[in-house]
C-alpha positions in Angstrom: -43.7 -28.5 -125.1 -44.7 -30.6 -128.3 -44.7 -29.1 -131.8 -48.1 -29.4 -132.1 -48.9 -27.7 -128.5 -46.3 -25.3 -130.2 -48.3 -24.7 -133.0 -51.9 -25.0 -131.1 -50.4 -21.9 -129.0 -48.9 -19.9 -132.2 -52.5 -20.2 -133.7 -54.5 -19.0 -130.9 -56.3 -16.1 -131.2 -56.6 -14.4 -127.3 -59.4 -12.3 -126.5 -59.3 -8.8 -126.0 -60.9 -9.6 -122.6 -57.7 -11.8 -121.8 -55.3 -9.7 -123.2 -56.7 -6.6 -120.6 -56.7 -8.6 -117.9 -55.7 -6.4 -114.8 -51.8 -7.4 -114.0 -51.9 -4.9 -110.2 -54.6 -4.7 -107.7 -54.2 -1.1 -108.9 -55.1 -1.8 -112.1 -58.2 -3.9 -110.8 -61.4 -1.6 -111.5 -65.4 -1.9 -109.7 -64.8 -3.9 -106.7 -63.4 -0.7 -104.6 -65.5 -1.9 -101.4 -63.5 -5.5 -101.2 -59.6 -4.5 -102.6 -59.8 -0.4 -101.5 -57.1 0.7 -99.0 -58.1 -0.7 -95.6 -60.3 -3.0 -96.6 -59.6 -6.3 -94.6 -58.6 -8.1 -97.7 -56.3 -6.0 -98.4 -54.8 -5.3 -94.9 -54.6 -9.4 -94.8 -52.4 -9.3 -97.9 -50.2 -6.8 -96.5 -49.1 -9.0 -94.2 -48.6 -11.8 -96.5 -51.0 -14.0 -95.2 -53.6 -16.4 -97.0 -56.9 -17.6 -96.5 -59.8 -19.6 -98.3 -61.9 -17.8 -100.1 -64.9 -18.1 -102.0 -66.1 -15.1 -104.4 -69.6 -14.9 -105.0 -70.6 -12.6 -107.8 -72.5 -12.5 -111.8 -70.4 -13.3 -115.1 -67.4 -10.7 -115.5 -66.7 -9.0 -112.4 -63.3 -10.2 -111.9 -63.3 -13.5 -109.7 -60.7 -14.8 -111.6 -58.7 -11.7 -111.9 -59.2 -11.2 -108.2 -57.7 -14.7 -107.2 -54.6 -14.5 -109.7 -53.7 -11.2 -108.4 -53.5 -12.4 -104.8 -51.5 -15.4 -105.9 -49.2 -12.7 -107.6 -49.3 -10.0 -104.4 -48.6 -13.3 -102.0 -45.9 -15.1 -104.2 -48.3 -18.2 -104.1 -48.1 -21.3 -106.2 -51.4 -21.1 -108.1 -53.2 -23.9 -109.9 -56.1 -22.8 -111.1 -58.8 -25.6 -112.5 -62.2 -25.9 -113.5 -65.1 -27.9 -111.7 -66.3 -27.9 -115.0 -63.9 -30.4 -116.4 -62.2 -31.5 -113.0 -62.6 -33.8 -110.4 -61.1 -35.7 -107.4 -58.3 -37.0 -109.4 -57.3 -33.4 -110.1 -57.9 -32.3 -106.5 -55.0 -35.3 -105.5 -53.0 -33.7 -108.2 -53.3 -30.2 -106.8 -52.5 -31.7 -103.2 -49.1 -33.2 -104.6 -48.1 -30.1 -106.3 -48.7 -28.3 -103.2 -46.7 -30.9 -101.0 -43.7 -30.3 -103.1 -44.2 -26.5 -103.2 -44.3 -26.4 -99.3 -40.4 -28.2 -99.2 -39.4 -25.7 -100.8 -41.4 -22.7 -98.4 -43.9 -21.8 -101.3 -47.3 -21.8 -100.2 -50.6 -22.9 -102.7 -53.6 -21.3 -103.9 -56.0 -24.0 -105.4 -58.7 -21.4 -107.8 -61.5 -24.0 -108.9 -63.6 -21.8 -111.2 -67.3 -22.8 -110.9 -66.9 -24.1 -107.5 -70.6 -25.0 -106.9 -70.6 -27.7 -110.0 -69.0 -29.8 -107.7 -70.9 -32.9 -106.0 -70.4 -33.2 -102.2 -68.1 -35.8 -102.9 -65.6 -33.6 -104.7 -66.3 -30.8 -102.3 -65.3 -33.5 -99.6 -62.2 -34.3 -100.9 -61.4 -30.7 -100.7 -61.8 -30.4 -96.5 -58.5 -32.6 -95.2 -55.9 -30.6 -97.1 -57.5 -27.0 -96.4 -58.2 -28.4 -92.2 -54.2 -29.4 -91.9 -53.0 -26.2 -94.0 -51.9 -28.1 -97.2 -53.2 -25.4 -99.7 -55.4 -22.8 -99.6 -58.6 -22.7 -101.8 -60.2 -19.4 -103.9 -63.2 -20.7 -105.6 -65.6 -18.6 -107.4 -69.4 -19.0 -108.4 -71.8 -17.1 -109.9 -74.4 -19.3 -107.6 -75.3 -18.3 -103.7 -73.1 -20.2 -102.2 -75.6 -21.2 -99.1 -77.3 -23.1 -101.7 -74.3 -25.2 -103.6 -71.2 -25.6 -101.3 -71.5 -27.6 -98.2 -71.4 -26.6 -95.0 -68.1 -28.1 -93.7 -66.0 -26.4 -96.9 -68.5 -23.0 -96.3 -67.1 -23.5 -92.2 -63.4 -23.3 -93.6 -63.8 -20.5 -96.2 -64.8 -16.5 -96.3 -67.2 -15.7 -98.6 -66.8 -13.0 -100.0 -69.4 -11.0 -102.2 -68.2 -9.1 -105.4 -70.8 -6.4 -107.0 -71.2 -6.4 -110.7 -68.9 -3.8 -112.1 -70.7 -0.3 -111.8 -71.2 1.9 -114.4 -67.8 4.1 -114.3 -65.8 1.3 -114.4 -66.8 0.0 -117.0 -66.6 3.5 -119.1 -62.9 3.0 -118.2 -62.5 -0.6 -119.1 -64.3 0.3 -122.6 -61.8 2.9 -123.2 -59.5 1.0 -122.2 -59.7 -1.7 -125.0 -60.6 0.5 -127.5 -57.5 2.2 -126.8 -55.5 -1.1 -127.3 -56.9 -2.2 -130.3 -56.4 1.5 -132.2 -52.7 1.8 -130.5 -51.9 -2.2 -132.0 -54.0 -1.6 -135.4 -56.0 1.2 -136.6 -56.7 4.4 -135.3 -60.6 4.4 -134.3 -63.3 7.3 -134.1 -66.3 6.2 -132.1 -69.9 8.0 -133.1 -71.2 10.1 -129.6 -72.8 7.2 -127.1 -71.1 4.4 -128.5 -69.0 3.5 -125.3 -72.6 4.5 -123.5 -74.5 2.0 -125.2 -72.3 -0.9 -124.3 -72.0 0.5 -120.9 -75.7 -0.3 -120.7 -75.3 -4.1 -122.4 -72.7 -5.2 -121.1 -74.7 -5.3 -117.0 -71.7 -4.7 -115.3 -69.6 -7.5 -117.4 -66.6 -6.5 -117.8 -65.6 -9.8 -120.3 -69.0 -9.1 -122.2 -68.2 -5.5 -122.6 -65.1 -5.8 -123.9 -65.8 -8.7 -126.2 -68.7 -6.2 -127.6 -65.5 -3.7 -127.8 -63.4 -6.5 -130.4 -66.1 -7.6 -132.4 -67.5 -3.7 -132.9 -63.8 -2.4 -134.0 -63.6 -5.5 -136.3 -66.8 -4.7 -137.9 -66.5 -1.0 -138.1 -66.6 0.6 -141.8 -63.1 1.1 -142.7 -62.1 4.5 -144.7 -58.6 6.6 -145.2 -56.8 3.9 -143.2 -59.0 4.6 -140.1 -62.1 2.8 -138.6 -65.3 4.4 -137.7 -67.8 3.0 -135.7 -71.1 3.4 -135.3 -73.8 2.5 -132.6 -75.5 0.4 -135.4 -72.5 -2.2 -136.0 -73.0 -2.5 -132.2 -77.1 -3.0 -132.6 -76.1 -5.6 -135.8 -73.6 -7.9 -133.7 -76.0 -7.8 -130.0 -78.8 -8.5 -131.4 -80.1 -10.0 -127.9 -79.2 -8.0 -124.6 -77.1 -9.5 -122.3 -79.6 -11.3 -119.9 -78.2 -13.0 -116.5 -80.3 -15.2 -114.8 -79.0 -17.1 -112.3 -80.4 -19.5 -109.9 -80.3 -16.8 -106.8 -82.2 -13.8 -109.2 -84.4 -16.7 -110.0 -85.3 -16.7 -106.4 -85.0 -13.0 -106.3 -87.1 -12.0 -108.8 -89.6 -14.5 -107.7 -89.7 -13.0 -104.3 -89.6 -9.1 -105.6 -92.9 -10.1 -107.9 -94.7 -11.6 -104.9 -94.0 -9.2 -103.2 -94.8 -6.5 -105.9 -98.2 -8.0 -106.2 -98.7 -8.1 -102.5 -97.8 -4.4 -102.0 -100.1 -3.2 -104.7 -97.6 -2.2 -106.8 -98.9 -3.0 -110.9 -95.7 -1.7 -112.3 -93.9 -3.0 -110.0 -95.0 -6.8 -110.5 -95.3 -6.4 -114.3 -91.4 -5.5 -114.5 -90.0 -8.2 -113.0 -93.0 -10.4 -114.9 -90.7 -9.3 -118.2 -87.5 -9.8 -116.9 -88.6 -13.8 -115.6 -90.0 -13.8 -118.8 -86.7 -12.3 -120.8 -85.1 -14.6 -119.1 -86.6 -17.9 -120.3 -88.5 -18.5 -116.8 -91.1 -21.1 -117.0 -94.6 -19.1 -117.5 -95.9 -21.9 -115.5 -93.5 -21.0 -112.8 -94.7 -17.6 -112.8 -98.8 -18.6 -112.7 -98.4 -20.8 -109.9 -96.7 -17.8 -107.7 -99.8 -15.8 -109.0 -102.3 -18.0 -107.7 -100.5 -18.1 -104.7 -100.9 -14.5 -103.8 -104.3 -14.3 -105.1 -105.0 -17.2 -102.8 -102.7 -15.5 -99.5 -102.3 -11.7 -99.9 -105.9 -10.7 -102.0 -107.7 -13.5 -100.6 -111.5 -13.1 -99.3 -111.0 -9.2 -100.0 -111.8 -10.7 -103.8 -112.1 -14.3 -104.3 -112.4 -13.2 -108.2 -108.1 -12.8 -107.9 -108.0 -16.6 -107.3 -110.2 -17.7 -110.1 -108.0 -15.0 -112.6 -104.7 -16.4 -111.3 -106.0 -20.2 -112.0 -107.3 -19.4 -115.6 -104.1 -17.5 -116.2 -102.2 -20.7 -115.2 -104.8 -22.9 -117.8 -104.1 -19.9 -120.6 -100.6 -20.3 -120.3 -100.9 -24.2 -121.0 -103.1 -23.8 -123.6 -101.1 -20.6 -125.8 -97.4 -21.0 -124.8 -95.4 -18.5 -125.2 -95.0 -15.8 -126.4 -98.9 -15.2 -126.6 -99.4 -16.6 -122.9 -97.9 -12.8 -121.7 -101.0 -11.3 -122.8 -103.2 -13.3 -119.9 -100.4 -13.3 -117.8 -99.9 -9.6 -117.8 -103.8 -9.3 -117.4 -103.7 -11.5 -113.8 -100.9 -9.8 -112.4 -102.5 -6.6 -112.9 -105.8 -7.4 -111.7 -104.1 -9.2 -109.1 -102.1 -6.2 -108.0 -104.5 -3.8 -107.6 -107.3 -5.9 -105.9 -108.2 -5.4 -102.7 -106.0 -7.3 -99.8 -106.9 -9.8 -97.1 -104.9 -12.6 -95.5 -107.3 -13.5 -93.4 -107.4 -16.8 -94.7 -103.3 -17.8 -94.4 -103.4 -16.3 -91.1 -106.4 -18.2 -90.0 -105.2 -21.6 -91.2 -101.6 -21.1 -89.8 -103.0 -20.4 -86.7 -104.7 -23.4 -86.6 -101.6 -25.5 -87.6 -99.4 -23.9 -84.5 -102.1 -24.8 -82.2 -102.3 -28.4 -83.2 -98.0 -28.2 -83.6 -98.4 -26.9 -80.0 -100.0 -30.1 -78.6 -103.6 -29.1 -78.8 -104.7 -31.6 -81.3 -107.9 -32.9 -79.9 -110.5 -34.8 -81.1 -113.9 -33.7 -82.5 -116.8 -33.3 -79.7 -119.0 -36.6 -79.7 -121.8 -35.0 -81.5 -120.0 -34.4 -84.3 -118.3 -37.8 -84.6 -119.4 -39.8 -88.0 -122.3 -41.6 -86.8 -123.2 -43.1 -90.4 -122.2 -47.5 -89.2 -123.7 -49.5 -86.9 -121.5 -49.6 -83.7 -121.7 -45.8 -83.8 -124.5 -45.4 -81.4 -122.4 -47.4 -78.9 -120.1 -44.6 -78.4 -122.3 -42.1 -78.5 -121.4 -40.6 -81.6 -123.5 -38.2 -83.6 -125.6 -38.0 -80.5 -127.1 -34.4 -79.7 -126.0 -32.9 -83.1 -128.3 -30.7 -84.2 -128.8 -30.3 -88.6 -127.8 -26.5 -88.9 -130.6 -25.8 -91.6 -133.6 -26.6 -90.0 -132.3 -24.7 -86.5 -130.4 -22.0 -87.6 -130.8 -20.1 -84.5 -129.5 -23.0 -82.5 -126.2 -22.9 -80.9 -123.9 -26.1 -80.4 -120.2 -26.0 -80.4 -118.0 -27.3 -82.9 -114.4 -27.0 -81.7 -113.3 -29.3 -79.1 -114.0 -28.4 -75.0 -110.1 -27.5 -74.2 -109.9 -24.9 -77.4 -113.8 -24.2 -77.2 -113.4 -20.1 -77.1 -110.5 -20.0 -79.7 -110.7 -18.0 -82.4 -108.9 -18.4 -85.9 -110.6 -15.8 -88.1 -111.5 -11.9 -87.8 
């Protein structure tokens, strides 16, 4: 090590977040359905064996932790990068380091943080040395992995899901760091719902809880060699609630507001319409899914819906945000509670499978365009009979081999 390295590492101030980082699986709080006793995970560990992993799970809820205590209960080599800031050069770095390990009977654990920032390229590079047993990889994402890793590295790995870290937990983690900090520097009363009130911010984040936890103490009034903290320092430094949006609960929330407006549910489909919205969702993103349902799920039960959902769109262009709520709040509700029909999506899809099917047949002759001069010839337009002056008058429209198929109710 260098003197400045020396001196980079002497000047470093280390999270609390870092500091509390579990060092057992004992010690390792909220994920009791993957690392509880009999759980397969653990079971496999027991035996000292290793696989490739990928944890799937939001911000804070230990997928780092997780895969540095496995390293620790397998006696692993562990090089742990970032796809961040890495890429194939890194990857051949992590292969040699694992070549050498295995001479001397140590096994590897490649942890790539961020996993699904990698291109396909740098996920390909990964395949050979997990296939032939080289290392093994733990990556971890906060993104569905069915989306963002490819399939052949998603054939050679267990995905594993992690929850956010549940409510009790947390309460533990919280008074866990504040008991650090007042053991290591001043003793610490807390006003009554303090540790509550970052319970409920920090989402199940454990790193976001307890970075609330150092700031707070830090900020606390200090009197009679003791600090004191209050739920208002708290409200001071968080000014903004800790929002997650990632790319899966932007398809989540999507499909629970569709699906919200389609059951009829107002409430419903105005909740999650704030949290896209809290979460910096495109409004336009939101209209267009509005005009869909009015146009599937409300339909011809009140054609009205559409022509709401389409204005609400044009408002939105027009205001921005954060006005363009108010007529967006107004379309979801009418939208909501209007009557339901899909009676015109069912019709039309239908249709589609019939013609998917092999039935696509040409119109009758007598409807053929019969509006150029070689028309006649074929016999188009012949027989066709102008609707308004014989309304009575039946003629068939749909071709002779579907002629009694019916698409609407």
């Amino acid at each position: 090590m260098d003197l400045f390295t020396e001196l980079e590492n002497q000047n470093k101030q280390v999270p609390l977040a870092e500091i509390l980082r579990p060092k057992s699986l004992d010690e390792f709080l909220g994920q009791s359905n993957v690392v509880s006793p009999n759980s397969p995970i653990l079971n496999l560990l027991k035996t000292n064996r290793l696989f490739s992993l990928i944890f799937w799970g939001t911000p804070g809820c230990g997928k780092t932790t997780l895969a540095r205590l496995i390293a620790t209960k397998t006696n692993a080599n562990f090089i742990e990068i970032s796809a961040v800031t890495s890429g194939v050069k890194d990857i051949k770095e992590a292969v040699d380091n694992a070549k050498e390990a295995l001479r001397v009977g140590m096994k590897t654990i490649l942890f790539i943080d961020e996993i699904h920032r990698y291109s396909k390229t740098q996920q390909d590079a990964l395949l050979p040395h997990l296939e032939n047993g080289t290392l093994f990889l733990i990556g971890s994402t906060t993104e569905n992995p069915s989306f963002q890793v490819i399939p052949a590295l998603l054939s050679r790995v267990q995905v594993v899901r992690l929850n956010s870290i549940d409510d009790e937990s947390m309460e533990s983690i919280i008074k866990r760091g504040f008991a650090y900090l007042a053991k290591n520097y001043l003793p610490l009363d807390c006003e009554t719902g303090v540790i509550d009130f970052i319970v409920n911010l920090a989402r199940g984040d454990a790193r976001y809880a307890l970075n609330i936890v150092e700031n707070a103490y830090f900020a606390s009034d200090l009197k009679d060699g003791r600090r004191n903290l209050k739920t208002e320092i708290i409200e001071s430094i968080c000014q903004k609630r800790n929002t997650r949006y990632s790319q899966q609960e932007h398809y989540d929330c999507a499909s629970a507001f569709q699906k919200s407006l389609r059951g009829s549910d107002a409430d419903a489909a105005i909740y999650y319409l704030a949290k896209m919205i809290a979460a910096g969702e495109d409004p336009r993103f939101i209209a267009r899914r509005l005009i869909v349902c009015a146009a599937e799920d409300v339909g011809l039960a009140d054609p009205a819906a559409f022509n709401i959902a389409v204005n609400a769109y044009k408002a939105v262009e027009l205001l921005g945000m954060p006005e363009g709520r108010i007529p967006l709040a107004e379309a979801v509700i009418y939208v909501a509670r209007a009557k339901k029909s899909n009676e015109a999506i069912c019709a039309v899809d239908k249709a589609l499978q019939d013609i998917f099917d092999g039935k696509d047949y040409p119109p009758p002759l007598h409807l053929r365009d019969a509006h150029y001069k070689d028309a006649k010839k074929y016999g188009f337009g012949e027989g066709y009979i102008y609707s308004h002056d014989n309304p009575d008058v039946y003629q068939q429209f749909l071709p002779d081999e579907i002629a009694q198929n019916k698409y609407t109710r």
